[in-house]
VEXROGU-618838 format. One line per 10 residues: number of its first residue (from 0); their letters; for each residue x negated, y, z negated of C-alpha. Coordinates in steps of 0.25 Angstrom, whole numbers, padded with zeros to 4 digits. Each point is the difference from the previous one (the first is absolute). Layout:
<pts>
NUM	a	X Y Z | ...
</pts>
This chain:
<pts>
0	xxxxxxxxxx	0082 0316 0315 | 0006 -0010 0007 | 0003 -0015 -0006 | 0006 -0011 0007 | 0007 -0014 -0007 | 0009 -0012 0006 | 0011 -0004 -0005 | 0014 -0007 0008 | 0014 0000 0003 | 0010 -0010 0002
10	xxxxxxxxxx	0006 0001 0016 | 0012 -0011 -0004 | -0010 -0013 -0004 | -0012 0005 0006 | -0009 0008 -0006 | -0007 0014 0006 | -0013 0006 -0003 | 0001 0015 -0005 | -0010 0011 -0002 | 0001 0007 -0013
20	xxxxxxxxxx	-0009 0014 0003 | -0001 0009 -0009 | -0007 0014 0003 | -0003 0012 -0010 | -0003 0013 0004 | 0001 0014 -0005 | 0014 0007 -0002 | 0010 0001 -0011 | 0000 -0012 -0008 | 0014 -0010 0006
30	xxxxxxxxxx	-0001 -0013 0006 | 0008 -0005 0015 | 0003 -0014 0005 | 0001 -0003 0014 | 0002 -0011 0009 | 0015 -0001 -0001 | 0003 -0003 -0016 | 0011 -0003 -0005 | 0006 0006 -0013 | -0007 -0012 -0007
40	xxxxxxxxxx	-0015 0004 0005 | 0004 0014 -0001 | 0003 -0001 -0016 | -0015 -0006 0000 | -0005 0013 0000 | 0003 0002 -0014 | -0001 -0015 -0006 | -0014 0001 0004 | -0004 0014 -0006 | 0006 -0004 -0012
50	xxxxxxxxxx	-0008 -0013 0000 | -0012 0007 0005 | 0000 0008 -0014 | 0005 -0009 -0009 | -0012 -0008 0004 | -0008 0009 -0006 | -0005 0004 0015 | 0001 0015 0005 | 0010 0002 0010 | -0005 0008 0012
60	xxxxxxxxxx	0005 0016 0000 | -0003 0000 0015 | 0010 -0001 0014 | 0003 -0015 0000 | 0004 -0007 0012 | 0002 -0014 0003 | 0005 -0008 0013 | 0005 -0013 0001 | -0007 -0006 0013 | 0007 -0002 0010
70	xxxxxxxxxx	0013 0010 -0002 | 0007 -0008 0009 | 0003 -0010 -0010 | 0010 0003 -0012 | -0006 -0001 -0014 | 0011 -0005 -0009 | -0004 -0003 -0015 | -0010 0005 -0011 | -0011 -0011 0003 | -0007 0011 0006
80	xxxxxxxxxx	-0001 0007 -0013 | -0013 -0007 -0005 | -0008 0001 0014 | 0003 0014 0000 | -0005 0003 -0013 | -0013 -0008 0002 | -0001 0010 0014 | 0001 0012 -0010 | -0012 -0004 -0008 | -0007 -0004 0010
90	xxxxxxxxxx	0002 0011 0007 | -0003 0010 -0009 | -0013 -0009 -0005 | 0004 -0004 -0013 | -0003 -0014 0004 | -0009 -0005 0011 | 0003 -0014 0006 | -0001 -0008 0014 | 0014 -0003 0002 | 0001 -0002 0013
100	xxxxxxxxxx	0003 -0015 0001 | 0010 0001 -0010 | 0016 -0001 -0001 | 0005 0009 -0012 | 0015 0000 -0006 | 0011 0004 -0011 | 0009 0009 -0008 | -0007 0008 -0010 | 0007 0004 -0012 | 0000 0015 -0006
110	xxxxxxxxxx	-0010 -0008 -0010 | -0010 -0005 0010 | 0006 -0015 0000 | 0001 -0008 0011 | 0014 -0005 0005 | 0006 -0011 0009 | 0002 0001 0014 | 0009 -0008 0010 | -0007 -0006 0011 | -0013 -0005 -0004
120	xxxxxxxxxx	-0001 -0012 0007 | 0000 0005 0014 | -0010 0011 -0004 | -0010 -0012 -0004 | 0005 -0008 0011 | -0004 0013 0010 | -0013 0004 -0009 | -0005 -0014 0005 | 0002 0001 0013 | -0005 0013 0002
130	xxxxxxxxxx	-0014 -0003 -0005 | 0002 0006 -0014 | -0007 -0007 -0013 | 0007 0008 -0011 | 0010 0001 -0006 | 0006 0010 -0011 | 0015 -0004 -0006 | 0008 0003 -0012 | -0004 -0010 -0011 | 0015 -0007 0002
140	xxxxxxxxxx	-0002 -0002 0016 | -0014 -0006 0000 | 0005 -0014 -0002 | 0009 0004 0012 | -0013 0005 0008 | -0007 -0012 -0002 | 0008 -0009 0007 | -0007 0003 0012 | -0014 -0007 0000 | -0014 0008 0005
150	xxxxxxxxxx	0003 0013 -0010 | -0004 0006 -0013 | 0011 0005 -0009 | -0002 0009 -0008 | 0011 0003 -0011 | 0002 0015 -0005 | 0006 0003 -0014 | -0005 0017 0001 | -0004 0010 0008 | -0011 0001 -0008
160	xxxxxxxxxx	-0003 -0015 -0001 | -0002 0002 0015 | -0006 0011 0001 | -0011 -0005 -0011 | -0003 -0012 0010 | -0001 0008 0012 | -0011 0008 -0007 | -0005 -0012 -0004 | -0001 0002 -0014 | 0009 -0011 -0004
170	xxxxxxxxxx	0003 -0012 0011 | 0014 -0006 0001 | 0001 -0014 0000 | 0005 -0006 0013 | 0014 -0007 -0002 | -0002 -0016 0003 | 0012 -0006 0006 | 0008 -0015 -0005 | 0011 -0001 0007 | 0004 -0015 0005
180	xxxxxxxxxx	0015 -0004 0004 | -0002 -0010 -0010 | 0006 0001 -0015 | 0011 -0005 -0005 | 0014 -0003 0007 | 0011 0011 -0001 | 0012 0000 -0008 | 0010 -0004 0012 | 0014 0006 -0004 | 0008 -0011 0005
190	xxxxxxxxxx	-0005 -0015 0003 | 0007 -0008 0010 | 0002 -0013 -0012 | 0011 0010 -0007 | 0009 0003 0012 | 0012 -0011 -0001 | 0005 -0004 0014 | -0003 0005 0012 | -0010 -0009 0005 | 0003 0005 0016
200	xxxxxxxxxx	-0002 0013 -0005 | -0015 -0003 -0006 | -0004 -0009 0012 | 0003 0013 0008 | -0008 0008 -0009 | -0012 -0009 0003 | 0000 0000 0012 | 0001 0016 0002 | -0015 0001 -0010 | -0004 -0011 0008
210	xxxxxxxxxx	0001 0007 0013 | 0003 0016 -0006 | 0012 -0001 0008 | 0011 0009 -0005 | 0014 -0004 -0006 | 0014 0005 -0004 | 0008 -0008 -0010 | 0014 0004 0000 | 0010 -0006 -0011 | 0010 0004 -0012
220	xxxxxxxxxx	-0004 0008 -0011 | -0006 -0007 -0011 | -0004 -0013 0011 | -0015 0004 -0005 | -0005 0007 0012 | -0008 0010 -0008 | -0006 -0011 -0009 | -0006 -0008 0013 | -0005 0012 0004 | -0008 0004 -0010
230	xxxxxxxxxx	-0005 -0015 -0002 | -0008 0003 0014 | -0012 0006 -0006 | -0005 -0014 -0007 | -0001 -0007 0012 | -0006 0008 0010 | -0014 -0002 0002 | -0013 0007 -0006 | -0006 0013 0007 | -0014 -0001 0005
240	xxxxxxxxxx	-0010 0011 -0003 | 0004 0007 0015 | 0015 0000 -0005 | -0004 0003 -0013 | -0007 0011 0005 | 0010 0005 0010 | 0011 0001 -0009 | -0007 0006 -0011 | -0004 0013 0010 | 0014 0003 0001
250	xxxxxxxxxx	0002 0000 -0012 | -0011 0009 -0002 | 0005 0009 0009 | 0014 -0001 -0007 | -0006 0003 -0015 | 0008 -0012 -0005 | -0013 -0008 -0005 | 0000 -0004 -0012 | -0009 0005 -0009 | -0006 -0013 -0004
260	xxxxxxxxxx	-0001 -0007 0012 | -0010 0007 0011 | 0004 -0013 0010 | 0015 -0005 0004 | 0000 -0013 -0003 | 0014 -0006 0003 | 0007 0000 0010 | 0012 0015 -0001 | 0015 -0004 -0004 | 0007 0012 0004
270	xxxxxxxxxx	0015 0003 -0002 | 0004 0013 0002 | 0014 0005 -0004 | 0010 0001 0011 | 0001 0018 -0003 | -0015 -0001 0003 | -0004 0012 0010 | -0003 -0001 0014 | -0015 0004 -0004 | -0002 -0008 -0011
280	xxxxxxxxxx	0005 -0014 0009 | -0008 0004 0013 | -0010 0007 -0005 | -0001 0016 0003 | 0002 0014 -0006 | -0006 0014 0002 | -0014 -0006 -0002 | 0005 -0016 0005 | -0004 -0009 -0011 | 0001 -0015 0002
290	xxxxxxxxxx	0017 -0005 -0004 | 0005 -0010 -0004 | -0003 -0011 0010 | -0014 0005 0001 | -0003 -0004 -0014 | 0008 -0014 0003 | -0012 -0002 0010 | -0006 -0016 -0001 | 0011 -0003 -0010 | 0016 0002 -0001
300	xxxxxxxxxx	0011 0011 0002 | 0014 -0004 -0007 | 0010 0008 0004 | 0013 -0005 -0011 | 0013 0006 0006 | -0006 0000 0015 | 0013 0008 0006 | -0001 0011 -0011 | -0012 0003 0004 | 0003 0015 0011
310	xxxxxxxxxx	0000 -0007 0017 | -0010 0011 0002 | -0010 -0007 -0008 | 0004 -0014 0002 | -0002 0005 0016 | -0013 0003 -0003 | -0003 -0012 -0005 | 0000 -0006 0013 | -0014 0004 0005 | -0008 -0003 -0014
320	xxxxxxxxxx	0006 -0013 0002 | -0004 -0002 0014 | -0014 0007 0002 | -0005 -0002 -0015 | -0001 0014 -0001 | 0007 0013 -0001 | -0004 0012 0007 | 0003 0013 -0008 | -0001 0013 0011 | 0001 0013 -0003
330	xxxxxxxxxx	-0005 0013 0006 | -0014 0000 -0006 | -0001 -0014 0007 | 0005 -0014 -0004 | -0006 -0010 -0010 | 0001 -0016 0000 | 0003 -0008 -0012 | -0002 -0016 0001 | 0014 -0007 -0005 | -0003 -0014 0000
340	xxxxxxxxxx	0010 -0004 -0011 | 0010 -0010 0000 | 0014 0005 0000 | 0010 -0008 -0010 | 0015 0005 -0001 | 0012 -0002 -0007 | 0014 0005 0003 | 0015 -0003 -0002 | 0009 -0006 0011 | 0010 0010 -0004
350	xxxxxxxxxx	0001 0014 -0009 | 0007 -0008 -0010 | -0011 -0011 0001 | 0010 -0014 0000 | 0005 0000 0015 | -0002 -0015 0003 | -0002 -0005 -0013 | 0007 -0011 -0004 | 0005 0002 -0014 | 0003 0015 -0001
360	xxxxxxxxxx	0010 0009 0011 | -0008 0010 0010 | 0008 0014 -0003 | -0006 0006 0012 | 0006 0001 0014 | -0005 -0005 0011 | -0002 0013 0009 | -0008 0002 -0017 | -0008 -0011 0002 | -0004 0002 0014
370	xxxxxxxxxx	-0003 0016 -0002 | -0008 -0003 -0013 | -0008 -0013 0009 | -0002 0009 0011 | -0009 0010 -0009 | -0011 -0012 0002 | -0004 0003 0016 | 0000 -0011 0010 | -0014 0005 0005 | -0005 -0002 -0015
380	xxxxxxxxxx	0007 -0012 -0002 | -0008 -0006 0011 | -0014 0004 -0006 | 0005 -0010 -0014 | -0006 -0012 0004 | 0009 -0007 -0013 | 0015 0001 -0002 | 0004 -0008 -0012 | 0015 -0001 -0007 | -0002 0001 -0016
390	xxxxxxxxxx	0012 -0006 -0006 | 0005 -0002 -0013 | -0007 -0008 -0009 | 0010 -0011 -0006 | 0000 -0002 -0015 | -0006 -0015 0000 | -0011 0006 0004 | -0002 0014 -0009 | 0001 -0010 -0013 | -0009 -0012 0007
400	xxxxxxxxxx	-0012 0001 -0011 | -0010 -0005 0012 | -0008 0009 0006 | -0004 0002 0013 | -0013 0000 0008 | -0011 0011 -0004 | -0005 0010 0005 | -0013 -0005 0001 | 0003 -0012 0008 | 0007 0007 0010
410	xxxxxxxxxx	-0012 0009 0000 | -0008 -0011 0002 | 0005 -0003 0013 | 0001 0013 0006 | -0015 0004 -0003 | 0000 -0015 0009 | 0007 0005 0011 | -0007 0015 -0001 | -0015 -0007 0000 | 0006 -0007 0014
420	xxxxxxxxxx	0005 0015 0006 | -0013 0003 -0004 | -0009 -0012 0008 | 0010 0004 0012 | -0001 0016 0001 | -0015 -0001 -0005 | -0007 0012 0007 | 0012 0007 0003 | 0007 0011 -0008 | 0013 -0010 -0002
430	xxxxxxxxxx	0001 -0005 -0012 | 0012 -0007 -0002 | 0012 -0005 0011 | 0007 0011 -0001 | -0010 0009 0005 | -0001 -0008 0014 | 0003 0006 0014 | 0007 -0006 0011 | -0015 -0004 0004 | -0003 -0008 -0013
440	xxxxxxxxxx	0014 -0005 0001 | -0004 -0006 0014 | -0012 -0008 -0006 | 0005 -0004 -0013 | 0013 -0003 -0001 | 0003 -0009 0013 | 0013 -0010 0000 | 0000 -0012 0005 | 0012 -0004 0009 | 0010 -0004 -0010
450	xxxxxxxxxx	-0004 0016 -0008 | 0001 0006 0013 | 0015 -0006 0005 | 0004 0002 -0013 | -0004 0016 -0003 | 0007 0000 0015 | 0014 -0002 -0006 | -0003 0008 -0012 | -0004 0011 0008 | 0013 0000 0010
460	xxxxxxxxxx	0010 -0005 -0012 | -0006 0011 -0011 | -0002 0011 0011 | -0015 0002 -0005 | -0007 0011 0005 | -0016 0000 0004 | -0004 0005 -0014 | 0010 -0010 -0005 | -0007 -0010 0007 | -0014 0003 -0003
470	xxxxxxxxxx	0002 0000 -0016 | 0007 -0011 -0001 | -0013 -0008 0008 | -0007 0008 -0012 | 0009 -0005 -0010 | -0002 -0014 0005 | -0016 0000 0000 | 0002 0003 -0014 | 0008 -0010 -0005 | -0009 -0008 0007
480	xxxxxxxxxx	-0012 0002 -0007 | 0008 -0001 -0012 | 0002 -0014 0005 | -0016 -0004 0003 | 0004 -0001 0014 | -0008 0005 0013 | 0012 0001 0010 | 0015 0006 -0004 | 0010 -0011 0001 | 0014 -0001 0005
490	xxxxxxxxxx	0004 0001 -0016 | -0008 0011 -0004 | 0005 0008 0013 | 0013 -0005 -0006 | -0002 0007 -0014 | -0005 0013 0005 | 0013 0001 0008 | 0008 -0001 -0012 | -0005 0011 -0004 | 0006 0009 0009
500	xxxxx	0011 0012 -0003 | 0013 -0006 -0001 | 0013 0008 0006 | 0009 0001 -0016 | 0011 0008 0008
</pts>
């Protein structure tokens, strides 16, 4: 007899329907699986005989085979354990059940319990939009599954639990879904009141959440380059539900969810260590996998130590930061991750870490200093629309008892100049100024006459180049609305310019 059940693959973000049929027929007993498995699927074979008898069910003694509809599509993962399993018993009518509008999932254990799977968001998100109604998860997805209004979710401890439903002589209780982006604040790891000094440094910090422009710091060792950097995530603004949502697919996809908390609710803070592999920054691997910058997606990527980090990967970087994607291409075909992050970095002026500081001697050379500045490309450089110097902090101001300005008023004036971005881009996909094209530049950030003569002179005197050009007409809409004002003026052309790279050699 022949038995058919759906269940879904993951294609990069999106999810892909896949036909689990199972067929007995007469021959010596063995069980095949086809439609391009991999060593995860194939393995199935006895997860789900094992879990078929210790669930107190005969296993079938017959010829077995089961294809994975359509073949063309690789099956990676055991999430198809559980729809294959119900196939068998369907198959050889040990349950009877319409399941013809429903999506089935999961590892089985050799005991007939039910395991996570990665991925579950875009398999609910793909069960809706293909017309399906329910659901069947592992117990520790169905908060996952949920997310996505319009279906019933039903968590599945057992095998036999499931099996007793289908049969219908014991009904499942559909999961029911609370999630909400409110709850109480995070714990932010730095707060802008503790860092002493640096006030430029912290105005420049503003106006890159404000805007999600990207910045480099470059200062001595020690100048509190890492400390600022991890003081970003308290004053960028809330996600809403799409961006909640967004993000929390990859990190579906990625398995890195945590097992408490079914929705991302906060913005991503990722810092990657500078011996990172080029897969686990970009995003890749025999099967790609979403990287590093991926998962930074509607939030932050700190690279500390930018010029450790290999050129090949910093190269790469160039495109993410341009397209807000990054385009994957292998010989099966090529996958898109969105990158929408904001790019915050930090590096030395020197290998030794002192050149130009005032109160302690550089030991480098200068063909030292000019090698180790010339790992940071020109092409990348340009694509930074901050460049801000972090000098040594004096003592004055390290044993000054008075604290600074928090977080959260900082905050509050971001979420401000975000809520205008907003107003501006509203039915576009733009969300912030940093997402504009030379088009939106056009209409939104016009100069009057005194703007225009004077980004003139900056253009011949800084040798600016188009891109050059463009951001810092971004940069400058930004600090703008920071501002409360509706046109840029001459001072706020004035402080994006100064936030151009500098020659140190």
């Amino acid at each position: 007899m022949l038995a058919k059940v759906t269940s879904c693959a993951v294609v990069g973000l999106d999810g892909v329907l896949i036909q689990v049929e199972v067929d007995i027929s007469r021959g010596l007993p063995s069980m095949t699986i086809v439609g391009l498995p991999d060593t995860a699927v194939q393995e199935s074979r006895e997860r789900v005989r094992a879990a078929i008898k210790n669930s107190g069910l005969p296993f079938p003694s017959e010829r077995l085979t089961v294809n994975l509809a359509p073949a063309d599509i690789r099956k990676a993962g055991p999430a198809y354990d559980l729809p294959i399993a119900v196939g068998i018993l369907l198959a050889s009518e040990q349950i009877y059940a319409n399941v013809e509008k429903c999506i089935i999932m999961g590892e089985l254990s050799l005991d007939g319990a039910v395991r996570h799977v990665s991925g579950v968001l875009p398999m609910a998100n793909l069960a809706k939009q293909e017309g399906y109604t329910t659901l069947f998860v592992p117990a520790e997805d169905a908060p996952e599954a949920a997310l996505i209004e319009g279906l019933t979710v039903y968590p599945v401890k057992t095998l036999l639990e499931l099996v007793d439903h289908l049969s219908g002589h014991q009904k499942l209780a559909p999961f029911t879904p609370s999630f909400s982006l409110d709850g109480p604040p995070p714990v932010y790891a730095v707060d802008l009141a503790e860092i002493k000094g640096q006030e430029h440094v912290k105005r420049a910090l503003e106006i890159a959440a404000a805007g999600a422009h990207n910045m480099l710091m470059t200062g001595p060792p020690g100048s509190g380059k890492t400390l600022i950097a991890r003081s970003m995530p308290g004053i960028l603004p809330k996600m809403t539900i799409a961006e909640a949502l967004d993000v929390t697919r990859i990190y579906s996809v990625a398995d890195q969810l945590p097992p408490d908390e079914p929705l991302i609710r906060h913005r991503p803070f990722r810092a990657p260590h500078h011996t990172v592999s080029y897969a686990g920054l970009i995003g890749g691997g025999r099967w790609p996998k979403p990287g590093e910058i991926s998962l930074a997606h509607r939030g932050v990527l700190f690279l500390d130590e930018l010029p450790e980090f290999g050129s090949r990967m910093l190269e790469m970087l160039r495109q993410p930061l341009e397209d807000k994607v990054v385009s994957i291409s292998r010989s099966a075909g090529s996958l898109c991750y969105p990158a929408n992050f904001i790019l915050l970095a930090a590096m030395n002026p020197c290998p030794c870490g002192f050149y130009t500081d005032p109160e302690k001697e550089c030991t480098c050379s200068v063909s030292m200093v000019k090698n180790y500045q010339k790992k940071i490309s020109g092409p990348l450089l340009d694509r930074i629309d901050i460049h801000v110097e972090v000098p040594r902090v004096p003592f004055d101001k390290l044993s000054d008892r008075r604290v600074g300005e928090p977080s959260a008023a900082v905050r509050e004036r971001v979420e401000a100049a975000r809520a205008v971005q907003r107003k501006r881009f509203k039915g576009t996909p733009l969300q912030t100024n940093a997402d504009m094209g030379p088009a939106e530049i056009r209409q939104f950030c016009a100069l009057d006459e005194t703007g225009t003569n004077l980004l003139r002179t900056a253009m011949r005197q800084m040798h600016l180049s188009a891109r050059g050009y463009h951001r810092i007409l971004k940069l400058a809409r930004t600090i703008a609305d920071l501002a409360g004002a509706p046109d840029i003026l001459p001072h706020h052309l004035a402080e994006a310019l100064q936030y151009r790279p500098k020659n140190m050699v």
